[in-house]
BAFI-3210 file (N, C-alpha, C; in Angstrom, 3 decimals, decimal comma, padded with zeros to 6 digits):
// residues 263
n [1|2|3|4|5|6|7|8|9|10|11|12|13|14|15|16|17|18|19|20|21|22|23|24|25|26|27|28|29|30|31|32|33|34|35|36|37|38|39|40|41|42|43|44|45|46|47|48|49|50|51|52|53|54|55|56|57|58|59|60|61|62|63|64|65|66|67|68|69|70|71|72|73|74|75|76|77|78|79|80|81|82|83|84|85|86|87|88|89|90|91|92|93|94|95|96|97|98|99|100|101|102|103|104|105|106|107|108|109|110|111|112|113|114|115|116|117|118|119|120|121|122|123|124|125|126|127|128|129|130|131|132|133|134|135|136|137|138|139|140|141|142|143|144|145|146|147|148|149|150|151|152|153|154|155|156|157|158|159|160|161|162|163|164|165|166|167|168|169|170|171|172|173|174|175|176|177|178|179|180|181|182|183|184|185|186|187|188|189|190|191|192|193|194|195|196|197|198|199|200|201|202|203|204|205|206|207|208|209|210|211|212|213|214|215|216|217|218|219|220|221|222|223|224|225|226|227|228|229|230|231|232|233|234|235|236|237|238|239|240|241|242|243|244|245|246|247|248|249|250|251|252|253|254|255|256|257|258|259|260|261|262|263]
n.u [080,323|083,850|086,573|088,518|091,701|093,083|092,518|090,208|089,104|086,197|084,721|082,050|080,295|078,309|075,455|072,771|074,050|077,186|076,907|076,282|078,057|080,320|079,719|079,378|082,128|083,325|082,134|083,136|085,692|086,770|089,035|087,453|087,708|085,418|084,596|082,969|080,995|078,888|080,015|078,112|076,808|078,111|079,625|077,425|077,300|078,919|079,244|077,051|077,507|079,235|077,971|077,373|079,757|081,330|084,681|084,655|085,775|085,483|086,265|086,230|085,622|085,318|084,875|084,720|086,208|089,443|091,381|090,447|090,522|093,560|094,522|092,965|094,301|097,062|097,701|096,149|099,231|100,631|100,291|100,994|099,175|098,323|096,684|094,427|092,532|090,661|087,576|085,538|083,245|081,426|079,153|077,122|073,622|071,744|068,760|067,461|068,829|071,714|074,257|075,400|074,836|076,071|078,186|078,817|078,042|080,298|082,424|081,555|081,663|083,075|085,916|086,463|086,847|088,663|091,323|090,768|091,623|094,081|095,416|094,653|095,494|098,149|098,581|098,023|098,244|100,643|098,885|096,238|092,996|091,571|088,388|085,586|082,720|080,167|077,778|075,264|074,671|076,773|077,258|079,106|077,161|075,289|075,747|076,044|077,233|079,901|080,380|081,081|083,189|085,140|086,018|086,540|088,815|090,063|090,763|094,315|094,415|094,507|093,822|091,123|089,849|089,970|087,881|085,408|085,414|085,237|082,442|081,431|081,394|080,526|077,523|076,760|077,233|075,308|075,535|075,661|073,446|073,989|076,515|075,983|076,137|074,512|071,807|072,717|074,070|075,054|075,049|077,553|079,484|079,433|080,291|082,874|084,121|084,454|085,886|088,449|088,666|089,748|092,200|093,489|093,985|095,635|097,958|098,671|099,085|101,600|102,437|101,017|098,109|094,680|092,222|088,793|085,631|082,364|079,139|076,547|073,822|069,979|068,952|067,081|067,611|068,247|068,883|068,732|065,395|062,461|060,959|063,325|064,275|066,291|067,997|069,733|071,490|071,942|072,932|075,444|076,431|078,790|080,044|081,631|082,958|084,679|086,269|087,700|089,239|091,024|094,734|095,025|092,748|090,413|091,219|090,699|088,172|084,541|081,867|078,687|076,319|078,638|079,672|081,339|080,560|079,590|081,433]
n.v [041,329|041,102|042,511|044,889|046,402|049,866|051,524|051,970|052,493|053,278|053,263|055,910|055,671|057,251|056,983|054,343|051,026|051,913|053,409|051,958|050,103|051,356|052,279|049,954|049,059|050,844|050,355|048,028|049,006|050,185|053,067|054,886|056,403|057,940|058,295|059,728|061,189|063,131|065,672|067,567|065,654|063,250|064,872|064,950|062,585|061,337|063,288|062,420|059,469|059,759|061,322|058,798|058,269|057,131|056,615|058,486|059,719|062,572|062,210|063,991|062,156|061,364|058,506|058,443|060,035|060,540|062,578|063,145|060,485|060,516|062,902|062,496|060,023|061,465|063,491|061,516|060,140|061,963|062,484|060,319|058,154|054,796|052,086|049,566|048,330|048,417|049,620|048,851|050,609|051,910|052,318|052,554|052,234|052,976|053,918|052,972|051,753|052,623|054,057|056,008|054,967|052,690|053,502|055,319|054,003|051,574|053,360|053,932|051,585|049,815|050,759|052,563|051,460|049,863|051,844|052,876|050,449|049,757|052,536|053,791|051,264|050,910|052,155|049,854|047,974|045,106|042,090|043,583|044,350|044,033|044,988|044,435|045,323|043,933|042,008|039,565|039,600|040,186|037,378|034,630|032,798|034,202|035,231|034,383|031,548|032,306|035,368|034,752|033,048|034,693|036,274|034,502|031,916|034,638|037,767|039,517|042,825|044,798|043,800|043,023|045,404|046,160|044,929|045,456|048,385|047,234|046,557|048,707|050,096|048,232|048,711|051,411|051,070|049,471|046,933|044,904|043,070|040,629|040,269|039,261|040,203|040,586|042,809|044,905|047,186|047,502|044,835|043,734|045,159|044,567|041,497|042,764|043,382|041,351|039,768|041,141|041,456|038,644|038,575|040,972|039,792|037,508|039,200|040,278|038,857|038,535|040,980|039,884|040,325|040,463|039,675|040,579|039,826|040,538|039,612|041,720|040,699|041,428|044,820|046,704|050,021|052,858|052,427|049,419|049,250|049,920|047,523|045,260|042,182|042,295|044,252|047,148|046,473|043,779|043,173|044,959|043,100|040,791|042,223|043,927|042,125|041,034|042,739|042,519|040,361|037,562|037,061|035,198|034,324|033,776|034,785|035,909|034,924|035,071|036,066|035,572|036,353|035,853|033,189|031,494|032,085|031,048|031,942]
n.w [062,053|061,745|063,633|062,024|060,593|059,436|056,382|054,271|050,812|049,016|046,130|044,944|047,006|048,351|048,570|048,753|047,932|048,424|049,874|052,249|052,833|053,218|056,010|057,214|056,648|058,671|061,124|061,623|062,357|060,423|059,012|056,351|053,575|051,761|048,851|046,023|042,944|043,109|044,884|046,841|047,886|048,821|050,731|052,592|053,340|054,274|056,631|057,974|058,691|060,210|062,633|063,870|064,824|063,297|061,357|059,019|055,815|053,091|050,099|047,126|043,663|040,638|038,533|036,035|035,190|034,285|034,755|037,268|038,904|039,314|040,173|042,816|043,576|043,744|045,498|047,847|047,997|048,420|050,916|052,182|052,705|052,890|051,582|052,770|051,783|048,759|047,175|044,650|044,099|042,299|040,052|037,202|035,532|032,445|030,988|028,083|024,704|023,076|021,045|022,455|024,873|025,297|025,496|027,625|029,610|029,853|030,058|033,035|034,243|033,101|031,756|034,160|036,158|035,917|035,822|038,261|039,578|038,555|038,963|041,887|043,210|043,248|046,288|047,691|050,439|051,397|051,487|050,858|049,457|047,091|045,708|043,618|042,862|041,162|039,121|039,070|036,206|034,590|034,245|032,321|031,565|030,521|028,173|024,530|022,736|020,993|021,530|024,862|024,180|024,076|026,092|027,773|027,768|030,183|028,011|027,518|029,074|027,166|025,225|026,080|026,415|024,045|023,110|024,380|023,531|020,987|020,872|021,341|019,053|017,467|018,250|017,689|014,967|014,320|013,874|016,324|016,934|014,987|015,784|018,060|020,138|023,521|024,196|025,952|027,761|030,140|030,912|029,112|030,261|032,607|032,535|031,229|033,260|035,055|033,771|033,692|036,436|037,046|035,453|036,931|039,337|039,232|037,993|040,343|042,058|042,721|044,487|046,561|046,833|047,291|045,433|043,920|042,419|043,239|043,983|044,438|044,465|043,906|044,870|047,069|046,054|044,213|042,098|042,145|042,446|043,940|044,250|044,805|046,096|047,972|051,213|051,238|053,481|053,397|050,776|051,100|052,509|051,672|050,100|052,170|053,293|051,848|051,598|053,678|053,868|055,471|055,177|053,873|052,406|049,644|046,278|042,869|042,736|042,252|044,007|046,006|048,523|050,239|049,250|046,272|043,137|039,738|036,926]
ca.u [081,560|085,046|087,226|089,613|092,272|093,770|092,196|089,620|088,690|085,116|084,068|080,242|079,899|077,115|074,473|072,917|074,918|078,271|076,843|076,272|079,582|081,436|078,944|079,945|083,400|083,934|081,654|084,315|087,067|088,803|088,637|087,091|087,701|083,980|084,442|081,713|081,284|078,372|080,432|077,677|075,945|079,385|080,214|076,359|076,770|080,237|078,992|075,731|078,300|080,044|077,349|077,186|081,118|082,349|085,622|084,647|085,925|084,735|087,002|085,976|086,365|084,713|085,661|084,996|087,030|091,124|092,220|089,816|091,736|095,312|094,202|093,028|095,642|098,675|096,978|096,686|100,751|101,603|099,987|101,576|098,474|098,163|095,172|094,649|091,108|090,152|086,377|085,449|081,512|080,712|078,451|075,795|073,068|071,161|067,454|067,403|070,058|072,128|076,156|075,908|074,452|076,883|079,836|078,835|078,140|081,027|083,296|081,961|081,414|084,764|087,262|086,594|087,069|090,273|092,142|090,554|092,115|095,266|096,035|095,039|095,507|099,350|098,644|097,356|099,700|100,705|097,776|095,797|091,978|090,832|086,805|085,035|081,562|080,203|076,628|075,412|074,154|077,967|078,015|079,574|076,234|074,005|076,265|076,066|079,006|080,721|080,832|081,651|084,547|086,583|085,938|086,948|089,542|089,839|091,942|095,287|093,755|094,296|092,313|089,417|089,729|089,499|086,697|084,485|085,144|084,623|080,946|080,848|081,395|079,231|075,981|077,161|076,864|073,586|075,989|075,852|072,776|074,650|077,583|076,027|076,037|073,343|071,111|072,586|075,477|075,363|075,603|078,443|080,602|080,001|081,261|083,924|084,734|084,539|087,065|089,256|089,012|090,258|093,472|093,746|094,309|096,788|099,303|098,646|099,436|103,199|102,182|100,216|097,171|093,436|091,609|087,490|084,794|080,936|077,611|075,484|072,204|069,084|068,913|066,496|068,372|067,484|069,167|067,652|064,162|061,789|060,709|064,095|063,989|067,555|067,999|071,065|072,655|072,115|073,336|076,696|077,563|079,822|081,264|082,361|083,428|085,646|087,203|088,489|089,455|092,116|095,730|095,185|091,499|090,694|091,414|090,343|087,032|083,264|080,819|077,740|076,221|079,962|080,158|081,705|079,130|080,060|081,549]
ca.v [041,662|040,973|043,848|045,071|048,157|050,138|052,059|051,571|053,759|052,996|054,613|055,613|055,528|058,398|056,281|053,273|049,937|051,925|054,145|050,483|049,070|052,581|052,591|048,641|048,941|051,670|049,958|046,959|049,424|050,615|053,877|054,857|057,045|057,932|058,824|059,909|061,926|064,070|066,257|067,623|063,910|062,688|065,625|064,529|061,030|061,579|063,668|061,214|058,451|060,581|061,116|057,704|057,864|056,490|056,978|058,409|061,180|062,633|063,010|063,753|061,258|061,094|058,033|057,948|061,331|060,029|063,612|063,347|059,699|060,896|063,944|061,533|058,953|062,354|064,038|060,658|059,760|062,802|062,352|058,881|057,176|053,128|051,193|048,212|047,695|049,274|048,975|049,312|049,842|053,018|051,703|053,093|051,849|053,603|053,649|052,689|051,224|053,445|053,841|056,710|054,585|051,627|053,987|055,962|052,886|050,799|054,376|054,031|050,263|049,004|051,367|053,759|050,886|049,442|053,053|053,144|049,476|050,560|053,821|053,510|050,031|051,164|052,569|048,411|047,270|043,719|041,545|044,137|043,556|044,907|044,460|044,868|045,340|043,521|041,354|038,323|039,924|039,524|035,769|033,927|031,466|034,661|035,503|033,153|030,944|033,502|036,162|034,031|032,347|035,892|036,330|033,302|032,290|036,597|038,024|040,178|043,947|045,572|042,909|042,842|047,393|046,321|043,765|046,562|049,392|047,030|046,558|050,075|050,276|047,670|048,996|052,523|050,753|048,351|045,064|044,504|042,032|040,121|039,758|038,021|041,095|041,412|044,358|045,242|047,624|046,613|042,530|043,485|045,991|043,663|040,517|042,544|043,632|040,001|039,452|041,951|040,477|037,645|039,208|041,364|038,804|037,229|040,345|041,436|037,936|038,917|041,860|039,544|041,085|039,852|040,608|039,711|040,617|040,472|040,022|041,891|040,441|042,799|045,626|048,036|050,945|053,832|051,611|048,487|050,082|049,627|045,888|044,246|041,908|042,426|045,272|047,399|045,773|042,618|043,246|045,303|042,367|040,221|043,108|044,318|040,469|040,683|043,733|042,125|038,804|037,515|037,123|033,957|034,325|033,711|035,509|035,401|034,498|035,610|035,534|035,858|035,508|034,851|031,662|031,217|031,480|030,599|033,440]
ca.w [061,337|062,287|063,793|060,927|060,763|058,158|055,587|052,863|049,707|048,705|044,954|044,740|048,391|049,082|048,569|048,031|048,337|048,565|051,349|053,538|052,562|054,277|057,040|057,424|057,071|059,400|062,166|061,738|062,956|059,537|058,640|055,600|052,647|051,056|047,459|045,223|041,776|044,085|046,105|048,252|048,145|049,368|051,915|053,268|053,462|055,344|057,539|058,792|059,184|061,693|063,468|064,360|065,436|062,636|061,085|057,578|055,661|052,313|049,237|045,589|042,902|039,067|037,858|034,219|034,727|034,180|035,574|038,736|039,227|039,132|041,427|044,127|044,039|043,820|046,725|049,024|047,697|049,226|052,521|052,542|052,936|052,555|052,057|052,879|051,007|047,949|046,566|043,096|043,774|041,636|038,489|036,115|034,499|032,168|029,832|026,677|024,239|021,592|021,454|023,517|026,530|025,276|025,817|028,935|030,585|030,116|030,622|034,089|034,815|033,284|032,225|035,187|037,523|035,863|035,414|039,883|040,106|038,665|039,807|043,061|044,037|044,130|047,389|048,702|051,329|051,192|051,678|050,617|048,943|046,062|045,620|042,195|042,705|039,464|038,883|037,924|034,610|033,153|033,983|031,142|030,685|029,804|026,565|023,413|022,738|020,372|022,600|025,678|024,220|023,464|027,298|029,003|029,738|030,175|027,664|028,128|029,672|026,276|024,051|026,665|026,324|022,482|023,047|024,853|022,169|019,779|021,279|021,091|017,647|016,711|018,277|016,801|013,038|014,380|013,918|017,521|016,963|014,112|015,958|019,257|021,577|024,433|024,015|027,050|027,699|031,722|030,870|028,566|030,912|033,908|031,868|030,943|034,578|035,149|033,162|034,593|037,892|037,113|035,393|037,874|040,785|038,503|037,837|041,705|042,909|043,267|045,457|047,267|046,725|046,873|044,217|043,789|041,931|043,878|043,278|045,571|044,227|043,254|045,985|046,544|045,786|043,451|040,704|041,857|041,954|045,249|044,261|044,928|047,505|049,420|052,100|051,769|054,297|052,708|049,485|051,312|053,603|050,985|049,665|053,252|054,026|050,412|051,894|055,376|053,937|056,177|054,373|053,565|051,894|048,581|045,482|041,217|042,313|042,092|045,294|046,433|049,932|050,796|048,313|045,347|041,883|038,231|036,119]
c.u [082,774|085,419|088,629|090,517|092,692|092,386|091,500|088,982|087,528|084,757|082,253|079,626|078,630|076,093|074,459|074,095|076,594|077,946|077,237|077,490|080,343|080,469|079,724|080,936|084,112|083,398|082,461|085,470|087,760|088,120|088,780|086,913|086,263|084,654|083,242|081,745|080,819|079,405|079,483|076,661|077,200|079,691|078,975|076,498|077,988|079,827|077,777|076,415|079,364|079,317|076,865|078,605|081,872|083,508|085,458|084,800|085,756|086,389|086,365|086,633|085,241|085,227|085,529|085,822|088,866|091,466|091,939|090,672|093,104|095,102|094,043|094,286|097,206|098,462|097,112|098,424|101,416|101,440|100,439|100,566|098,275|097,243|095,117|093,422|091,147|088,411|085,830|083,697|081,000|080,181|077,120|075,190|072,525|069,894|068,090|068,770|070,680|074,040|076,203|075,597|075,567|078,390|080,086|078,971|079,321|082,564|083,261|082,305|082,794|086,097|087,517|087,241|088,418|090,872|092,091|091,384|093,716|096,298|096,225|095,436|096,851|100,045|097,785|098,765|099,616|099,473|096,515|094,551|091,475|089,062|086,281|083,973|080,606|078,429|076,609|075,159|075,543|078,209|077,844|078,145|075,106|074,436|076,737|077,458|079,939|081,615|081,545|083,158|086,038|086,454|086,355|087,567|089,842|091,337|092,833|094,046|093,275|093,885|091,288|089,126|089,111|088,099|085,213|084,426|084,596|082,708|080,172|080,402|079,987|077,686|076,219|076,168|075,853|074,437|075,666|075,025|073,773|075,759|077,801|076,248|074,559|072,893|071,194|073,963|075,973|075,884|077,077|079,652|080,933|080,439|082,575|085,008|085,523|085,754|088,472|089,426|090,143|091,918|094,256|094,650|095,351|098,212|099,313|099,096|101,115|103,276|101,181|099,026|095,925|092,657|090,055|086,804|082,968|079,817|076,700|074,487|071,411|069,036|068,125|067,253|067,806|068,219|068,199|065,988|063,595|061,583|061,925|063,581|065,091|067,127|069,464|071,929|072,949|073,136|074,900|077,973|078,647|080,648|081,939|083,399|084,755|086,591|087,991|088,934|090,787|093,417|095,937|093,948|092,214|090,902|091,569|089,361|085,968|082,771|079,465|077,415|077,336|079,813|080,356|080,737|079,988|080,565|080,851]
c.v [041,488|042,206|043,697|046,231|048,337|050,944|051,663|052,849|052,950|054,123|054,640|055,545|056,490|057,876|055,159|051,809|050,613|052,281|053,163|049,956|050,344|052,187|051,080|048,387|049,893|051,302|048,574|047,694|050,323|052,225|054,485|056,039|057,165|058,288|058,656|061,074|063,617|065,081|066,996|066,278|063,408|063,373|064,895|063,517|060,723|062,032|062,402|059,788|058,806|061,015|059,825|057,275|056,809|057,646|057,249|059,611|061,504|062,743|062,706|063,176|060,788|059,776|057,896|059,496|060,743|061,521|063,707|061,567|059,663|062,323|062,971|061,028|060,036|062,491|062,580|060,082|060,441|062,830|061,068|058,363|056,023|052,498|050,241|047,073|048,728|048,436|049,587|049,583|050,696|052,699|052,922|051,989|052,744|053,413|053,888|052,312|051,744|053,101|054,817|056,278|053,179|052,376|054,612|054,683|052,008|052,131|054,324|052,445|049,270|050,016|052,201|052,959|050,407|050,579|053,010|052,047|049,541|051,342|053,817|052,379|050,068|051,608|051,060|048,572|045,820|043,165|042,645|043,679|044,539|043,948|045,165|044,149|044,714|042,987|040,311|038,411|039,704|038,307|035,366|033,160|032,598|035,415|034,235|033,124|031,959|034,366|035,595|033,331|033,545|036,925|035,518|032,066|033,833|036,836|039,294|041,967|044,670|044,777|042,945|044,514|047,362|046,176|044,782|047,677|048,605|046,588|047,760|050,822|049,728|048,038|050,348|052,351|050,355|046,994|044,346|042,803|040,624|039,801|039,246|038,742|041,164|042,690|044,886|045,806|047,705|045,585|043,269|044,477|045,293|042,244|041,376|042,919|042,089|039,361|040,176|041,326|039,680|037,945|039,539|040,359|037,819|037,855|040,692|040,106|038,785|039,917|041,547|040,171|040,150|040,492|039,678|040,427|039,461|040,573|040,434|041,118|041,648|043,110|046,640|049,094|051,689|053,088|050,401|048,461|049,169|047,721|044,978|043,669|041,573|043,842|045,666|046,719|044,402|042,409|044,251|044,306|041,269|041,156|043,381|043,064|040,193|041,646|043,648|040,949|038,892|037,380|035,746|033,611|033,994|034,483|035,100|035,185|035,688|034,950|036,525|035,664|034,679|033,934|032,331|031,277|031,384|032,034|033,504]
c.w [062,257|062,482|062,918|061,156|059,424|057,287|054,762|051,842|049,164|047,448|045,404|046,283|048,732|049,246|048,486|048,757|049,078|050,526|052,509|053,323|053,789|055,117|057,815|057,975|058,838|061,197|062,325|062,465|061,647|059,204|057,269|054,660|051,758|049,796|046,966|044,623|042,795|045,136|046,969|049,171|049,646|050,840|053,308|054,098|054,783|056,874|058,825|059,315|060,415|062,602|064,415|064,848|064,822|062,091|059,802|057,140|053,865|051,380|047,822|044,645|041,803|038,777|036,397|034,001|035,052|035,212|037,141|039,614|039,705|040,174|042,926|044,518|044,790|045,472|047,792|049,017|048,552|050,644|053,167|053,069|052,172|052,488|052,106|052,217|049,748|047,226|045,692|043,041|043,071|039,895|038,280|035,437|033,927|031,051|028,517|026,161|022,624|021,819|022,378|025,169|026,526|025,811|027,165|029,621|030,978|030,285|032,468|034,933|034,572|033,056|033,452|036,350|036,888|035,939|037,521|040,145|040,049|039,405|041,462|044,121|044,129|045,370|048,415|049,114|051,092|051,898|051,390|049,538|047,964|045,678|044,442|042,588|041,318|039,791|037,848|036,783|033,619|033,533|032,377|030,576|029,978|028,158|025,954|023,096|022,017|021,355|024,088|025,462|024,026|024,853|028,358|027,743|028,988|029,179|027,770|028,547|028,301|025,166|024,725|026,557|024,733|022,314|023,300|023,953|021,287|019,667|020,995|019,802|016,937|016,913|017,538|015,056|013,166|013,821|014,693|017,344|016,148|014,807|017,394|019,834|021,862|023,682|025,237|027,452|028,814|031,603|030,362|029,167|032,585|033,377|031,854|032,462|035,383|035,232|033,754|035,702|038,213|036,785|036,237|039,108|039,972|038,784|039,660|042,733|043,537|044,284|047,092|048,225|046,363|046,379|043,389|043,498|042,985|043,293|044,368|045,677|044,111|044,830|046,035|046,584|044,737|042,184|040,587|041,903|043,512|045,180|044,268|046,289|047,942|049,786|051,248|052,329|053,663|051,632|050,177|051,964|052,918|050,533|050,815|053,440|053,229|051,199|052,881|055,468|054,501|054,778|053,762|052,656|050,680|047,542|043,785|041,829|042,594|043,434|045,390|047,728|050,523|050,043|047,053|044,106|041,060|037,894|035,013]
res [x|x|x|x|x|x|x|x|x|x|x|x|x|x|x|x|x|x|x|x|x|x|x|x|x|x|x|x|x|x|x|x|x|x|x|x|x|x|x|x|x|x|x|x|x|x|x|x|x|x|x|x|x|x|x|x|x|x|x|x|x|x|x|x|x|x|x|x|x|x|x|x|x|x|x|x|x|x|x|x|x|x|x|x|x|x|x|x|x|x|x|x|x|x|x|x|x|x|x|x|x|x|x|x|x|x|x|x|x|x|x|x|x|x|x|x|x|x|x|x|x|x|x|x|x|x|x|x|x|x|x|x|x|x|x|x|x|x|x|x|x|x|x|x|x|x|x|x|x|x|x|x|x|x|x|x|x|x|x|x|x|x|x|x|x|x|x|x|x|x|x|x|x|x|x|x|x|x|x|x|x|x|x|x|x|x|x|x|x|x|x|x|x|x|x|x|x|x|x|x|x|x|x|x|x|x|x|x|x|x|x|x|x|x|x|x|x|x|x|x|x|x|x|x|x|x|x|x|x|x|x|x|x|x|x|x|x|x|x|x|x|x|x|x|x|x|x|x|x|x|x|x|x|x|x|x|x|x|x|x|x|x|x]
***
């Protein structure tokens, strides 16, 4: 890893992929904001990274909670802290497929992370990197043309907010099939993150701001279940790499293993 400075806010960090991304970043030099819903997961995970003389310090952060958002962000405003990374990695999946797993899911996987990209990405400094943790499960080629075309090219924030309720709706009634949605309320909240991304790094150009969505790949992790075959570290080291891109890096795109994939 390159030596970096400045600040990064990591969601979902206690464990898992996020845990290795803070552990990562902070062994690069920057020092690192843990967030995670867990507050004694979080206080834990903080602590064990400081035993190793890193720079990491714990703060609580819900994101499919709007009030626990706007608490964070007030609270660092007032301490006049700047970041110079922000990383979107706090996702859910969950068993089985109803509206109430279509709505939790994409509460935490897309709106939680746009309302996090938002809110707090007003505290990036110029050149500043915003990282959206995402998967190849929302690439564009695994949803049928229908659905794909009212996704790409990504439309405005509050038709792709529609696009996702209206997913919600439809498995709700049992249309969903009929109207060319996945049976999958992951594929269809990381497409729409996707999509976001890309927006994103659009509107944030003027702030000259980099702005990328990642694909770890499968990880063992208590999501990706013992039989993946990346490590942790594996699966953290593009996201870390997204988070330290020089000022000149790229930005709007998708990567893997550091390269470029399809959306």
């Amino acid at each position: 890893m390159p030596q970096a400075k400045g600040t990064v806010l990591v969601t979902g960090g206690n464990r898992g992929i996020g845990f290795e991304v803070c552990r990562q970043l902070a062994r690069a030099g920057m020092r690192v904001l843990l967030t995670a819903r867990d507050t004694a997961g979080g206080e834990q995970a903080a602590r064990t990274l400081r035993t190793e003389s890193l720079d990491v310090v714990f703060e609580p952060l819900d994101v499919a909670s709007q009030e626990s958002i706007l608490t964070l962000a007030t609270k660092l405003e007032r301490q006049g802290q700047r970041l110079s990374a922000l990383v979107n990695n706090a996702a859910i999946t969950m068993d089985g497929f109803d509206a109430r797993v279509a709505e939790q899911t994409t509460v935490v996987n897309f709106f939680g992370a746009w309302l996090v990209a938002e809110r707090l990405g007003l505290l990036l400094e110029k050149h500043g990197r915003l990282v959206m943790v995402s998967s190849d499960g929302g690439e564009l080629g695994r949803l049928c043309p229908e659905i794909r075309r009212r996704f790409d090219p990504p439309p405005s924030k509050e038709t792709l907010a529609a696009l996702v309720r209206e997913f919600i709706e439809d498995v709700r009634s049992g249309q969903f099939a009929r109207k060319g949605w996945p049976r999958s309320a992951y594929r269809v909240s990381k497409a729409a993150l996707n999509a976001l991304t890309r927006r994103l790094a659009e509107e944030f150009k003027e702030r000259q701001l980099l702005v990328n969505a990642v694909c770890p790949g499968w990880v063992r992790t208590r999501m990706g279940g013992p039989s993946a075959p990346l490590s942790v570290e594996a699966g953290a080291d593009t996201i870390a790499w997204a988070a330290m891109l020089p000022p000149d890096g790229p930005s709007g795109g998708f990567f893997q293993d550091r390269k470029p994939i399809a959306w």
